[in-house]
C-alpha positions in Angstrom: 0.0 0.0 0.0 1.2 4.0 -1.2 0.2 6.6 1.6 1.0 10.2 0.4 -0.2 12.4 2.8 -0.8 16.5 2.3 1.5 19.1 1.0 4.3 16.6 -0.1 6.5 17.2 -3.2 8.1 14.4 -5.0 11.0 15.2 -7.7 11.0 13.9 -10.9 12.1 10.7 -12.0 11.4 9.4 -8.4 10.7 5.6 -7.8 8.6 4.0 -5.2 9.2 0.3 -4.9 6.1 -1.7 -3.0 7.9 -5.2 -4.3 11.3 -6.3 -4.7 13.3 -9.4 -4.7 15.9 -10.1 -2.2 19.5 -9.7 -3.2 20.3 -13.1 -1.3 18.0 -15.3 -3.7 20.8 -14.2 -6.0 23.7 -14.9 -4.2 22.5 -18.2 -3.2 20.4 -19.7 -5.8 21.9 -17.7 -9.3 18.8 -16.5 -9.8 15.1 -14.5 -8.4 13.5 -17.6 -6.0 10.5 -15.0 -4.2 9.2 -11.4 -4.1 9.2 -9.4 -0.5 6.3 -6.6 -0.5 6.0 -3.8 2.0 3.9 -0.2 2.4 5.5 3.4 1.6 4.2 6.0 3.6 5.1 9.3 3.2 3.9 11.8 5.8 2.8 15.5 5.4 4.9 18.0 4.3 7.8 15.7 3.4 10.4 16.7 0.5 11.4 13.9 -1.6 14.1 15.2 -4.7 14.7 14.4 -8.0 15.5 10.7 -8.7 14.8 9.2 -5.3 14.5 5.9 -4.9 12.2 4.6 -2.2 12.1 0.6 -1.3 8.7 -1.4 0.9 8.5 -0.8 3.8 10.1 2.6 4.4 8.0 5.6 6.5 9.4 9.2 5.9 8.1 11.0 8.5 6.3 13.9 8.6 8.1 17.6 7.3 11.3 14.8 6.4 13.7 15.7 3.2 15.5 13.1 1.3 17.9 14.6 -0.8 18.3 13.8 -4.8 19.5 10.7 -5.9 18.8 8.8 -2.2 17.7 5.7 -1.8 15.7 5.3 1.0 16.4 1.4 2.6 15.2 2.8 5.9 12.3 4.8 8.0 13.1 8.5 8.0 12.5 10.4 11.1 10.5 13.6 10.9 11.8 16.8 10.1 15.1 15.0 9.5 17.3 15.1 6.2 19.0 12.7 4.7 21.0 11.6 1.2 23.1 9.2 -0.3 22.9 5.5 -1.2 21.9 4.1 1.0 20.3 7.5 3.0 21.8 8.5 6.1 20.8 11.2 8.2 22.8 14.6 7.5 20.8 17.0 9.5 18.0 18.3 11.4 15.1 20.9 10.9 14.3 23.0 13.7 
């Protein structure tokens, strides 16, 4: 399930993944085996840039910014930034 709540902007090019496949099916079979499915929610007032990527079962909480190019593997706490791949926290809003 996608929840986008109010007043949230989401860049271009951005990608929210509800189903994936483990990377381990890969490592230890040679080949895609099963499917793991989760929720996105993203809360109000959230920031998400340009070509983000966003895997299941992530919450970015609410007034949270994940800078461009991010891929989200975790929850996001609210009014938090973060980047990189995978994101990590870089900073706070007051």
């Amino acid at each position: 399930m996608l929840t986008i709540e109010d007043d949230v902007h989401i860049g271009p090019y951005s990608i929210l993944v509800l189903r994936t496949h483990p990377v381990s099916d890969i490592a230890k079979y040679g080949k895609i085996t099963s499917t793991t499915s989760g929720p996105i929610h993203i809360m109000r007032g959230s920031w998400i840039g340009a070509s983000v990527t966003i895997l299941p079962n992530v919450t970015i909480g609410e007034g949270a910014v994940v800078g461009a190019g991010a891929v989200v593997t975790k929850n996001v706490e609210s009014y938090t930034i973060v980047a990189g791949v995978p994101a990590k926290k870089i900073g706070t809003l007051k």
